[in-house]
Structure formats: structure tokens, C-alpha cells
N, C-alpha and C positions, 0 to 999 in steps of 0.2 A: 510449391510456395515456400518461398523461403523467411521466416521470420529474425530479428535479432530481438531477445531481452535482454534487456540493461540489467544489472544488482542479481545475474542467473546463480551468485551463490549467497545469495541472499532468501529471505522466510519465503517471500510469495513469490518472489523470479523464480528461487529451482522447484514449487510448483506450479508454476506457469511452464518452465520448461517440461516437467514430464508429462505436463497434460499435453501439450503440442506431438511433443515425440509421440503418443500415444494415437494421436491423430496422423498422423502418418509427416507432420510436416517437418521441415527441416529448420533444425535451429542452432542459431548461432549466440551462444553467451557469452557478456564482459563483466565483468568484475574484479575491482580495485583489491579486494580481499585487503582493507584497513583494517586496524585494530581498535574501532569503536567498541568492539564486542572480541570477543575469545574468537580465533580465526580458524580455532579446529574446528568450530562448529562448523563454518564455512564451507572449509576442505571434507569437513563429513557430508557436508550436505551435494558437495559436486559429486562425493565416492558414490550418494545415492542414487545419484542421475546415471552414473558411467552402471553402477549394475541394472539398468531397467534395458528391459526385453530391446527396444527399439533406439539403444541409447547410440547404435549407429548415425542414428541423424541428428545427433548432437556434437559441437564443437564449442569449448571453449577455450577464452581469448583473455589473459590477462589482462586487464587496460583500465585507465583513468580518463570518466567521463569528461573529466575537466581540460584532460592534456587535448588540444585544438589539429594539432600535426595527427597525430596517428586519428581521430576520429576520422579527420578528412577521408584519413588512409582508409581506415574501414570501411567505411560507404563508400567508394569509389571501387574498390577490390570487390564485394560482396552483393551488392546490387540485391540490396532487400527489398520484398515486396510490402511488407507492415514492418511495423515498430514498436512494439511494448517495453516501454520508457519505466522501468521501476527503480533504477538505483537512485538515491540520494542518501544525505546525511540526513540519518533518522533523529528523531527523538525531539520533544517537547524541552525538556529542562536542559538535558544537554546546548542548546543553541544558547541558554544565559552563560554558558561556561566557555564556549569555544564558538563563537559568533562567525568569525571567518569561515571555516568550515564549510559551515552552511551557505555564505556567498560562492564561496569552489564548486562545490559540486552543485547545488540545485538552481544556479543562478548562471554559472559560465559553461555546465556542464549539460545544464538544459537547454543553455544558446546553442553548442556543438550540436547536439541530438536535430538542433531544428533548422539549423544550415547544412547537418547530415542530409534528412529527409528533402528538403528544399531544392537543395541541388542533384539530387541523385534519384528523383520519381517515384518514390515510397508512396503509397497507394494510400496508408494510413498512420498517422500516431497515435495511440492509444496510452498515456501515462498518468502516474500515480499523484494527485492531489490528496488531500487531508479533511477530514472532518474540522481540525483545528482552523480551516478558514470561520468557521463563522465566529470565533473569537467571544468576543462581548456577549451575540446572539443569545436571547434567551427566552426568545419564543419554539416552543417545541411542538411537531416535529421540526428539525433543521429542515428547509428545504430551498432544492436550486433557485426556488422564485425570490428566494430573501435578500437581499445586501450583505455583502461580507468583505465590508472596509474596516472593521475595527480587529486587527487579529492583535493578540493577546502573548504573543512569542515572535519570536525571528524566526523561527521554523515555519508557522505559521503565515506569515507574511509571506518566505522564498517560496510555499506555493500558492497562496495568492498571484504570486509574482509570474509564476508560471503558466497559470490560467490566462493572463492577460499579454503574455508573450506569446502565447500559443493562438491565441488571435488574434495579435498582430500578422502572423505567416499566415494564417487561414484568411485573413480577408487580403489580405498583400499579395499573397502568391500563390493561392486557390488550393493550398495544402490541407487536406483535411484533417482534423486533431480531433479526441477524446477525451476529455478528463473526466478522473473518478476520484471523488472524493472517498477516501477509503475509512469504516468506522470501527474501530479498535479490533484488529482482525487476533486471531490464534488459534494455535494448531500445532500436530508435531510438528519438526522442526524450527516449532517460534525462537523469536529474537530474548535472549536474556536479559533486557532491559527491562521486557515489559512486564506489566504486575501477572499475569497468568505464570509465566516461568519462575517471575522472585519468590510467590508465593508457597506453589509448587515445592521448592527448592528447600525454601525455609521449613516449612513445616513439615516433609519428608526427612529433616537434619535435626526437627525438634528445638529450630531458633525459632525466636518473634517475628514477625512481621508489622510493616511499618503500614499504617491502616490510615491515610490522608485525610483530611475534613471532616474527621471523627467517624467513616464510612458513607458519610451520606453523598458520595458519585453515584453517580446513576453513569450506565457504561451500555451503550450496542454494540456489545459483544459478539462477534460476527466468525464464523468458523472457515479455515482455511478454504473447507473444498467450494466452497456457496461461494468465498472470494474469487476463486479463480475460476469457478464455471462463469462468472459473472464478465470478469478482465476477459477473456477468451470468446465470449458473445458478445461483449463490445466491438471488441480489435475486431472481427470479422462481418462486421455494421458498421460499414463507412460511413462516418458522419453524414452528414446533407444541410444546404441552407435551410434556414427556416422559411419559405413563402411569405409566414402572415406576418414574422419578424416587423415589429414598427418603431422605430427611430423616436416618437414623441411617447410611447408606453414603450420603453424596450426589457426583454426578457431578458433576464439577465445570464440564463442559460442558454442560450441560441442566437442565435444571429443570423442575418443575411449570407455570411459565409459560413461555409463548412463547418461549423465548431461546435461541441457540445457540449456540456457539463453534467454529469451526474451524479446524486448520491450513489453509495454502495455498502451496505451494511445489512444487520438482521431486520431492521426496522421494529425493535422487540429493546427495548430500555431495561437494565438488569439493574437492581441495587447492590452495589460494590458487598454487602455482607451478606446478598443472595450466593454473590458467585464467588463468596468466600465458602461459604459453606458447601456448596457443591465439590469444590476442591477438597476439604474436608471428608464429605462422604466418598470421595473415589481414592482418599490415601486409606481412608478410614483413622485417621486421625486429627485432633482438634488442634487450630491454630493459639499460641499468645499472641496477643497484637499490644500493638503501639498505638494507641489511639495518635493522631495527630492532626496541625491544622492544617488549611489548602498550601500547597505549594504554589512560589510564583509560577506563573506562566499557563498556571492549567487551569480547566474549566469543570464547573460543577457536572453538569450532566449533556450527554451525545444520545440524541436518536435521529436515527435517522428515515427520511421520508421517500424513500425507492421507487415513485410510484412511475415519473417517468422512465426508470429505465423497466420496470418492465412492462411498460407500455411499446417502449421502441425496440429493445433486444428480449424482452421476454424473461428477465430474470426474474428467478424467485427462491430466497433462502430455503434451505430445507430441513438445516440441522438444530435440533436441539442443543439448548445449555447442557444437559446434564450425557447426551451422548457425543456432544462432543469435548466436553472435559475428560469422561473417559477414555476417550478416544487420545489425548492429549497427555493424560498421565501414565497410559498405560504405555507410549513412546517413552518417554520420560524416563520413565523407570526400566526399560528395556537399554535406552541410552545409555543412561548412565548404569546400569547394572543395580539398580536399586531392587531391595529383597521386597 
């Protein structure tokens, strides 16, 4: 079997790639390597795929989801049999500062991926949606049965946008799709944007820390490996129509064609100054912070409601907050050579 992920030098593509390799499958990774983020991390994080035991069945492929020519090219050359769709332009706040972006890649770069699959008999897509669909939402748990037309970001919206493009091809062209709304994942090799690494960072340097809404996020904090045990038993659970799917009550998860939607997360709500403190006890040292108010674009508190996906693929987190921040810092500091 041959798989392609999208964003493979990115947080959860290059562990999605080594869990693949690991499985004996063959995989084929792209990414744009932008400079959203520091792009050594990047390159570190491909060095970590080339030294794994089975990193013979891995190739990658420089390339821009968004460039239309060479995609073609690549589905037509490579004849994959799934598609774990993870690259996009990341980040919440970033989309009020660079709005375009976010139309390039999750928007034109999503359409490539689904005229890739489309034209070329991909078995399945499997790609990355956002907790930040349900926007306004604020009945908790978030869950697939809800409405999620009010999003709160442009980031936000381009995967809304994807969800409902993705089943446009599923009921169009009998293509089967997945989306996983993913809920604030981290882990070693996480993204430097996100608040698990700034914190990390800051407080191992003995800076402040910027502490949003006064602390009171609530956050389902969700640990790398649970994410990708999870993206990896999806992708290999080809969607299905839904049978009882009904057009005058419709689920807003399922459908008569091929399509799915799921949450994916801890299902476990953290108060942002729980998992401050955890960080705390794994540096062993205490944070200053910033108290400060909400930031546009972002939402008070994510939990998330998993219950159909481990109804349908059987997922179930398994890691704890406090072993996997250790788990998390203790990269960290190995990384970066911190004493």
C-alpha cells in the first residue's frame, strides 16, 4: 500500500509518517517547508524520519499543495492508494495578519488534493479539520451533531470550507473522504507557535509568559501519539454512506455519500493554569505570566466529544497530561540541549 501525507515535515505529518513506515507501508511525503515557523525544525524533523529503522519506505518530495501542475503530476506518477491530507497554513491569529495564505493553501491546495484523489482512484482521503469549526459554539462537549456555521477566524472558516468541499467529491464522484477535527494536539516535535512550546521555552529562559483571558481557556489538550494512533485508524476505515442518513433531519456528520466527520482529541478539558503548572513541575521551575484578555479570533474553551469515532474506528486516548508533558519536555530539552 502506498500512502502520500501532505505537511510530512510538519508536527503530526512526520508522525504520521514514522508510524506508517513502522507498519511496513510505503510512504510518499510533500512539503512546502515555509517559513511560518523556523524551518530547521522542519529539516530536523525529516532528519528524524530518514534515521528510523524502515525509513527505506519513505520519500520525500518538495512541493506546494497549492501549485495545480506538479500536483497533477504527482497523482498521476505515484498512484496512491489513501491520502492523509495534513498540510495547511496553520494557526488561529496568524489568518487575521496574513488572510491570503490561508485561501492558497487550505482552500486551492485542498481543491488539488481532491481532483488529485478524484481523478486518480485513491481508495480514501483522510484530512485534517480543526476544533476551531465550531467558532461561537458554546455548548460543551463540541460535538459532530452540532452546527458549525459561525466560525470565529479565517482559519476557521478555510476548514469549514474543506469539510463541505469534501463532500461535494463524496456525493459527486463516490470519493470517499474523512475529516478529523483535530483538538489542540502536542508533543515532541510540536509546532513553536503553539502555547505548549512558547511556554516551555519561556520559562526554561526564565521570561514571562503571556497568560490570555486572564487563564481562564479551558483547552483538550490532546498528546501526539493518541493523535496519530487515531489519523491512522481512520485513514484505514474507508468512510461508508450512512443508510439511515435522512435529508428532512440530516446529520450533519454523515451523509448518504461516503463522508465522515469526526471529532479527535483527549475528550478531557484542561484549565490553561492546570497545564501551566504541569509544565512548571516537569521544568521544575515556576512561570511569571502576563495575565491578559482574549485574543481576537480565539475561543474560550475545546472539549472535545469522540464518541463516534470510537464507535466507528475504535479510538481511545491514552495518555495523560502530566506523562505527556514530560514526555514533551524532556525532547525539548534534549533539542535544544537545555541543562
Amino acid at each position: 500500500m502506498k500512502v502520500l501525507v501532505t505537511g510530512a515535515a510538519g508536527f503530526i505529518g512526520a508522525h504520521t509518517a514514522v508510524k506508517l513506515i513502522e507498519q511496513d507501508l510505503e510512504v510518499v511525503g510533500i512539503d512546502n517547508i515555509n517559513d511560518y515557523y523556523d524551518t530547521n525544525l522542519k529539516d530536523a524533523r525529516l532528519d528524524w524520519i530518514a534515521g528510523q529503522t524502515k525509513a527505506h519506505l519513505f520519500r520525500f518530495i518538495k512541493m506546494d499543495i497549492a501549485d495545480r501542475d506538479a500536483m497533477e503530476s504527482l497523482f498521476k506518477e505515484e498512484s496512491f492508494d489513501k491520502v492523509i491530507h495534513l498540510a495547511a497554513q496553520a494557526g488561529v491569529r496568524y489568518s487575521i495578519e496574513n488572510p491570503h495564505a490561508y485561501i492558497d493553501a487550505n482552500i486551492l491546495g485542498f481543491m488539488n488534493i481532491l481532483e488529485g484523489c478524484r481523478h486518480n482512484q485513491v481508495e480514501h482521503l483522510c484530512y485534517a479539520s480543526s476544533s476551531s469549526v465550531y467558532g461561537a459554539n458554546e455548548k460543551m462537549p463540541f460535538s459532530t451533531d452540532d452546527n458549525v456555521d459561525h466560525p470565529v477566524s479565517l482559519y476557521a472558516a478555510s476548514k469549514k470550507a474543506n469539510e463541505l468541499m469534501a463532500h461535494t467529491y463524496s456525493h459527486l464522484y463516490g470519493l470517499p473522504t474523512t475529516g478529523l477535527r483535530f483538538f489542540t494536539v502536542y508533543g515532541p516535535w510540536g509546532r513553536p507557535d503553539m502555547a505548549p512550546f512558547k511556554f516551555t521555552k519561556a520559562i526554561s529562559e526564565g521570561k514571562a509568559i503571556d497568560v490570555y483571558n486572564y487563564g481562564n481557556h479551558r483547552r483538550d489538550f490532546t498528546y501526539i501519539d493518541d493523535i496519530v494512533e487515531g489519523v491512522i485508524q481512520s485513514t484505514m476505515h474507508t468512510a461508508q454512506p450512512n443508510p439511515d442518513w435522512d435529508g428532512k433531519a440530516p446529520d450533519p456528520s454523515s451523509s448518504k455519500a461516503p463522508w465522515r466527520v469526526y471529532n479527535i482529541g483527549a475528550q478531557t478539558p484542561v484549565h490553561l493554569l492546570t497545564f501551566i503548572e504541569t509544565i512548571e513541575k516537569a521544568l521544575g521551575k515556576t512561570a511569571e505570566k502576563n495575565m491578559l484578555p482574549m485574543q481576537p479570533g480565539d475561543v474560550e474553551a475545546t472539549y472535545a466529544d469522540v464518541e463516534s469515532l470510537a464507535k466507528d474506528v475504535g479510538y481511545r486516548p491514552s495518555t495523560s497530561l502530566e506523562d505527556g508533558i514530560n514526555k514533551f519536555v524532556s525532547w525539548y530539552q534534549a533539542f535544544y540541549k537545555e541543562a
